[in-house]
C-alpha positions as CSV (number, residue, x, y, z in Angstrom):
1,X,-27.6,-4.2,-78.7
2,X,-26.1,-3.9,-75.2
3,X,-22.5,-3.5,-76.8
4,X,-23.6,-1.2,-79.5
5,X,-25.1,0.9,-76.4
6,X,-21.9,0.1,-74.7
7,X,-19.3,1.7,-77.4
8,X,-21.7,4.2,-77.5
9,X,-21.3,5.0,-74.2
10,X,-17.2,4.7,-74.2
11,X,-17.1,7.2,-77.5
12,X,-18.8,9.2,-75.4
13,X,-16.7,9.6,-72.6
14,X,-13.7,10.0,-74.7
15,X,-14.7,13.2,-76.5
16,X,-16.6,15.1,-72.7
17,X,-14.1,17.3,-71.6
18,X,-12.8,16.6,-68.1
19,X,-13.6,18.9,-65.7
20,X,-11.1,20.2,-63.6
21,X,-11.2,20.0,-59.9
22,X,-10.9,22.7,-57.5
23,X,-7.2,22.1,-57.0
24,X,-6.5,22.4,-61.0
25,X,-8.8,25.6,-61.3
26,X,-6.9,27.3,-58.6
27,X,-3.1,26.3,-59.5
28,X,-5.1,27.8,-63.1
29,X,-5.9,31.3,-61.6
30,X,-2.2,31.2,-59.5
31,X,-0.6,31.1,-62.8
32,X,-3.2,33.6,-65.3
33,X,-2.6,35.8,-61.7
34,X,1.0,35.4,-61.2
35,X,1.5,36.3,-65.4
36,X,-1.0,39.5,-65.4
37,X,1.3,40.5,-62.1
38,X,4.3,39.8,-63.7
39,X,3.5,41.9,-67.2
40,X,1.3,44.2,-65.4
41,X,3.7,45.9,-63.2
42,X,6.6,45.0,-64.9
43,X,5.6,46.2,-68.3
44,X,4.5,49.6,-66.9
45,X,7.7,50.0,-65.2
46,X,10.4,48.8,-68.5
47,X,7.4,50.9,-70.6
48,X,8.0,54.3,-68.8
49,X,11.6,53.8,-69.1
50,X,11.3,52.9,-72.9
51,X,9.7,56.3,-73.2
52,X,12.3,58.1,-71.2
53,X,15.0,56.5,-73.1
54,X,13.3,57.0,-76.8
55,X,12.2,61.0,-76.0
56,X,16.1,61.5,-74.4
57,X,17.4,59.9,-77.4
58,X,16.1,62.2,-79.4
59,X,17.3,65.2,-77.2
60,X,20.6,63.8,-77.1
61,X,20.7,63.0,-80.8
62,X,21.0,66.9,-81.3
63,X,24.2,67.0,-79.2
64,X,27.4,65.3,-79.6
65,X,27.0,63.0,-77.4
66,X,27.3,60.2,-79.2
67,X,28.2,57.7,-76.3
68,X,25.4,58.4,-74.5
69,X,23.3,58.1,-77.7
70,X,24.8,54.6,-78.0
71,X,24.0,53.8,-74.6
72,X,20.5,54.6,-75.2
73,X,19.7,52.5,-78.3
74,X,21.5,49.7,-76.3
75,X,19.2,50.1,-73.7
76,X,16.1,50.0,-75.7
77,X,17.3,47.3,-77.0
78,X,17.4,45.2,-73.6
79,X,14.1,46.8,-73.2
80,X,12.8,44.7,-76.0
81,X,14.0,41.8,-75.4
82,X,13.1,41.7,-71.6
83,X,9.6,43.5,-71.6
84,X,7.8,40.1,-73.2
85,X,11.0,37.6,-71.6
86,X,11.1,34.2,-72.8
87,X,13.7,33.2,-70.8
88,X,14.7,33.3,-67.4
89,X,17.6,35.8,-67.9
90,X,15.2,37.8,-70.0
91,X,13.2,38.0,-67.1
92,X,15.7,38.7,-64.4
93,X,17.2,41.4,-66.6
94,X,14.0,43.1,-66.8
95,X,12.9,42.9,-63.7
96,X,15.6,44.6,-62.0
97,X,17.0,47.2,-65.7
98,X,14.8,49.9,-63.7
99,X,17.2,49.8,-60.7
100,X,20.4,48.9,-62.0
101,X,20.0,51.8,-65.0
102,X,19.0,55.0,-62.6
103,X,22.9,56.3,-61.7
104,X,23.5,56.1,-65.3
105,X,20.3,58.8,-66.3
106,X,21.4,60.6,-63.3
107,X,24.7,61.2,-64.7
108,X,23.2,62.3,-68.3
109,X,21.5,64.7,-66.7
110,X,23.9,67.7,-67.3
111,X,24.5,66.4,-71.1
112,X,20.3,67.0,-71.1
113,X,20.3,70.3,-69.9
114,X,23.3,71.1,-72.2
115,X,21.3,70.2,-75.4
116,X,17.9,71.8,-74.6
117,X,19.8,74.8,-73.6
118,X,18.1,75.0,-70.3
119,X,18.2,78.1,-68.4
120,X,19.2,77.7,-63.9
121,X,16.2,79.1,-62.2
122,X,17.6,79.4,-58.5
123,X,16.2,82.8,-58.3
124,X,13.0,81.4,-58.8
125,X,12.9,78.9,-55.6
126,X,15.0,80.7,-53.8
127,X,12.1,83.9,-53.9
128,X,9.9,80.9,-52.5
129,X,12.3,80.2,-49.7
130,X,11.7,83.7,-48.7
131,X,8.3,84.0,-48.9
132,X,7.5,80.7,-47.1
133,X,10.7,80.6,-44.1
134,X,11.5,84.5,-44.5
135,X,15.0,83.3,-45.0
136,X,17.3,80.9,-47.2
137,X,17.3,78.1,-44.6
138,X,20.1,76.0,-46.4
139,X,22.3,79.0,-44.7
140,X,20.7,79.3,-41.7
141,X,19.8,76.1,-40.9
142,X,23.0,74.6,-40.0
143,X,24.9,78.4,-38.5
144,X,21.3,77.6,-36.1
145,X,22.5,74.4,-34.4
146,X,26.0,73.9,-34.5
147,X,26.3,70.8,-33.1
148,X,29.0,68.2,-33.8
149,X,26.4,64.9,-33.0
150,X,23.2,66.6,-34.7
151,X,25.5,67.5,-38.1
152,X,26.9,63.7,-37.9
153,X,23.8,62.4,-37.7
154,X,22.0,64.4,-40.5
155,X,24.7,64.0,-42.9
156,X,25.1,60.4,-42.3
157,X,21.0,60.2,-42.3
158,X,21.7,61.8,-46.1
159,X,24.2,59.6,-47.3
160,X,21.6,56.4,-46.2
161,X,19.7,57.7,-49.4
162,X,21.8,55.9,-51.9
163,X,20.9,51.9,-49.8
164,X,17.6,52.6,-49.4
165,X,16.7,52.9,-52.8
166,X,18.0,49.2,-53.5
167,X,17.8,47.6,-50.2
168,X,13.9,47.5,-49.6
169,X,12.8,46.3,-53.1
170,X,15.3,43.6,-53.6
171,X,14.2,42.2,-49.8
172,X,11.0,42.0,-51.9
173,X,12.3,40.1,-54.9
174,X,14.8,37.8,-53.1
175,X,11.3,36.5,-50.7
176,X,10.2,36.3,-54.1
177,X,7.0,38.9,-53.4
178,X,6.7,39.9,-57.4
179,X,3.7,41.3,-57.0
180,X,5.4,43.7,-54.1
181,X,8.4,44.4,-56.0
182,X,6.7,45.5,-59.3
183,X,4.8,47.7,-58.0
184,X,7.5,49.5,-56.6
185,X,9.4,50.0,-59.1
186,X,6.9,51.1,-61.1
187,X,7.1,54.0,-58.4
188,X,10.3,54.0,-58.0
189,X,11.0,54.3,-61.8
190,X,8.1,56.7,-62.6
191,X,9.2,58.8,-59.9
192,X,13.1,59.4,-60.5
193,X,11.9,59.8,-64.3
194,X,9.6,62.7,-63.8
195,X,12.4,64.1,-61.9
196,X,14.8,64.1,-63.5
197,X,12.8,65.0,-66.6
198,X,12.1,68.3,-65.0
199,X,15.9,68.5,-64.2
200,X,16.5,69.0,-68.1
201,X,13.4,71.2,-68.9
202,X,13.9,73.5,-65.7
203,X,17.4,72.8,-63.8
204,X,18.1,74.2,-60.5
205,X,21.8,74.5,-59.4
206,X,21.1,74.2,-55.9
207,X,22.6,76.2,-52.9
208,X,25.6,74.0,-53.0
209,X,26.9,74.9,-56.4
210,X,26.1,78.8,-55.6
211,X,27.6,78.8,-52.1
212,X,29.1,75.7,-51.0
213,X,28.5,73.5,-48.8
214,X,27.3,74.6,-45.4
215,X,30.2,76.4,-43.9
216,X,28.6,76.3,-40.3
217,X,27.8,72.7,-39.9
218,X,30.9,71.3,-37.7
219,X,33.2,69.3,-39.2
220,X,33.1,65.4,-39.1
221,X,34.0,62.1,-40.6
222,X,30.4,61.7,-41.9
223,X,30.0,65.7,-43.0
224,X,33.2,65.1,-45.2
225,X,32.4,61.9,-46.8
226,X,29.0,63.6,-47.7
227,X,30.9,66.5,-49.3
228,X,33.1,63.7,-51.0
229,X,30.4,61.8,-52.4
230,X,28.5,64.7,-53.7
231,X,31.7,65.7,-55.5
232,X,32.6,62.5,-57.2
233,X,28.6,61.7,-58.3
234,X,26.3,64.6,-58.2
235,X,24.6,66.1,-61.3
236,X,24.5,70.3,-61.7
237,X,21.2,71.3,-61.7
238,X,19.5,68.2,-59.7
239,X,17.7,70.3,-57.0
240,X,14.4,71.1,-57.6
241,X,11.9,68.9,-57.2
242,X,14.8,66.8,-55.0
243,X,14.9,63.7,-56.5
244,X,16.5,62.0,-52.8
245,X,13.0,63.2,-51.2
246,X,11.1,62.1,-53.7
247,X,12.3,58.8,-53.9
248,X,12.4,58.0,-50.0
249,X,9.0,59.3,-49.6
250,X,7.9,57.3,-52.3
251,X,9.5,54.3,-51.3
252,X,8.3,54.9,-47.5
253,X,4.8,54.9,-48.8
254,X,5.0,51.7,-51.0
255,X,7.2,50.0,-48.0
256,X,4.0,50.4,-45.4
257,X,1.9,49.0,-48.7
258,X,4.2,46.2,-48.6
259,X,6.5,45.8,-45.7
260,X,5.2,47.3,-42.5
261,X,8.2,47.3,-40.4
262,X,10.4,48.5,-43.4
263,X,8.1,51.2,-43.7
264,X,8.9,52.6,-39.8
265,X,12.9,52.5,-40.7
266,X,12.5,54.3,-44.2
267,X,10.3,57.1,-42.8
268,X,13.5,58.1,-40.0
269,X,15.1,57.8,-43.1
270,X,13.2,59.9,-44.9
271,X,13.3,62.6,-41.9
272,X,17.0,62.6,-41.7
273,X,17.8,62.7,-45.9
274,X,15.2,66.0,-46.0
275,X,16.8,68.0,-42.8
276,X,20.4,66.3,-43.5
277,X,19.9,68.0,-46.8
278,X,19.2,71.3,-46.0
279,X,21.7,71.3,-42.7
280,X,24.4,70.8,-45.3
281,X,23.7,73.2,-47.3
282,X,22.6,70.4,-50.3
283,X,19.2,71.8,-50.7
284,X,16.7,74.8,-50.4
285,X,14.2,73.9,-48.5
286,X,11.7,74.1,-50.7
287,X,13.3,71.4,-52.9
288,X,12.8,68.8,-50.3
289,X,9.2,69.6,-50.0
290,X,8.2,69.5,-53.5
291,X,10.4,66.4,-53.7
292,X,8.2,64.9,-50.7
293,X,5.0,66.0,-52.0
294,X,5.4,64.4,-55.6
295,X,7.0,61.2,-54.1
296,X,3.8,60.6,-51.8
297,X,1.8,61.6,-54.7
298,X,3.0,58.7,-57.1
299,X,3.3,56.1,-54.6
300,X,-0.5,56.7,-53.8
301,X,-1.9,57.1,-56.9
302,X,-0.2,53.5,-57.9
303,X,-1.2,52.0,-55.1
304,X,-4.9,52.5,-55.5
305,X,-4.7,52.0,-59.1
306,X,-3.1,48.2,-59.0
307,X,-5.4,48.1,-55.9
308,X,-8.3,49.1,-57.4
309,X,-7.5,46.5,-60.4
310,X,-6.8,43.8,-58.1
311,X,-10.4,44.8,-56.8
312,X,-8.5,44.9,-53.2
313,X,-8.1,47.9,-50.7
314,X,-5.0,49.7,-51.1
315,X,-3.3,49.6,-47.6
């Protein structure tokens, strides 16, 4: 009887699940956490840029521009394979496609234009840069303080644009903050793509290509490798919203989020790249503005929306 009971006992305690302890339930929730975070974010982010790519292709597709057509299905492709990775290439490709892909879509952006047959509407903004300054101030600004240091230090504050959209999210992913670094390119991403989106549907040429460059802002090794750059990389009808300001005060916003003290440097930033703009004759005013207002406007709404499904505050 006693070993009857006995076997009983031991077929018992082979078929009751174990129960995890504490340390098991939270490595458990680390993991299901550090996966939602990882497909969460990330997904959003290679998601929007699937849907940039797919609706562009099909622009494009009316054009001749079969390269960048080509370009574009290759692209989806590494999409689909990194959206869902099941490798750890797969994953690293994914993760950073957002950033590594935006000069490319930049550079389409004319070929866009071209095949929707997009009409400039300079007249437009630059009626708004009457009726709000009661002058274009891309000519004015510049012709107002012509000083040597101040047009040094603007232009070089512009040119600081093109680091500090990689610098402050890959700080992120080298400490290996995911979390961080998702979300900010899902801001980063969403935010260049509405852009430039609005760049093909209703281009703006931009006081530079109508007058020049600022003809009154003294002359300098930093004024003239601005000029350079702009001529070697910049896109005709790229103004309005500006794209620059949109990005830094998006990134600005998800930097204070994320990383306080980055946040302080990216906000001079910010300040420099929107004046540093208009001082050299880049920019209406009224480009950097709108460019500042949607930037801020993205970076907040995604912050309280992965806040809000975290179920923590948002700064």
């Amino acid at each position: 009887m006693i070993s009857r009971r006995a076997g009983r006992e031991d077929t018992i305690a082979n078929v009751t699940p174990q129960v995890p302890g504490r340390a098991e339930r939270e490595a458990a929730g680390e993991m299901r956490e550090a996966q939602s975070e990882r497909f969460g974010a990330r997904g959003v982010s290679l998601g929007v840029l699937a849907l940039y790519l797919a609706v562009t292709l099909v622009v494009l597709a009316t054009s001749n521009a079969t390269r960048l057509i080509a370009i574009h299905i290759l692209l989806l492709g590494i999409v689909a394979w990194t959206i869902r990775p099941r490798s750890v290439a797969a994953a690293m490709v994914g993760d950073l496609l957002p950033l590594v892909v935006a000069p490319l879509l930049y550079a389409e952006i004319p070929s866009l234009i071209s095949a929707l047959g997009s009409v400039y509407h300079d007249a437009s903004i630059q009626q708004i840069e009457l009726a709000v300054f009661g002058m274009q101030a891309s000519r004015r600004f510049a012709a107002a303080f012509p000083n040597v240091v101040a047009s040094e230090l603007l232009h070089a504050g512009y040119l600081l644009y093109y680091p500090a959209i990689f610098v402050p999210p890959l700080m992120l992913y080298v400490r290996g903050e995911r979390r961080a670094y998702a979300e900010t390119v899902v801001v980063l991403t969403t935010t260049y793509l509405i852009c430039w989106g609005i760049f093909a549907i209703a281009p703006v040429e931009g006081p530079r290509y109508l007058w020049g460059a600022s003809t009154s802002a003294p002359d300098g090794v930093m004024r003239r490798l601005a000029n350079e750059v702009l001529a070697a990389g910049s896109s005709r009808g790229a103004a309005f919203p500006s794209s620059h300001m949109a990005v830094m005060t998006a990134q600005t916003v998800m930097a204070f989020g994320w990383q306080r003290s980055v946040g302080w440097v990216l906000s001079v930033l910010t300040l420099l790249v929107g004046l540093g703009a208009v001082y050299g004759g880049f920019h209406y005013a009224t480009d950097m503005i709108a460019g500042a207002i949607l930037g801020a406007g993205i970076a907040c709404i995604t912050l309280f929306a992965f806040s809000k499904a975290r179920g923590t505050p948002s700064l």
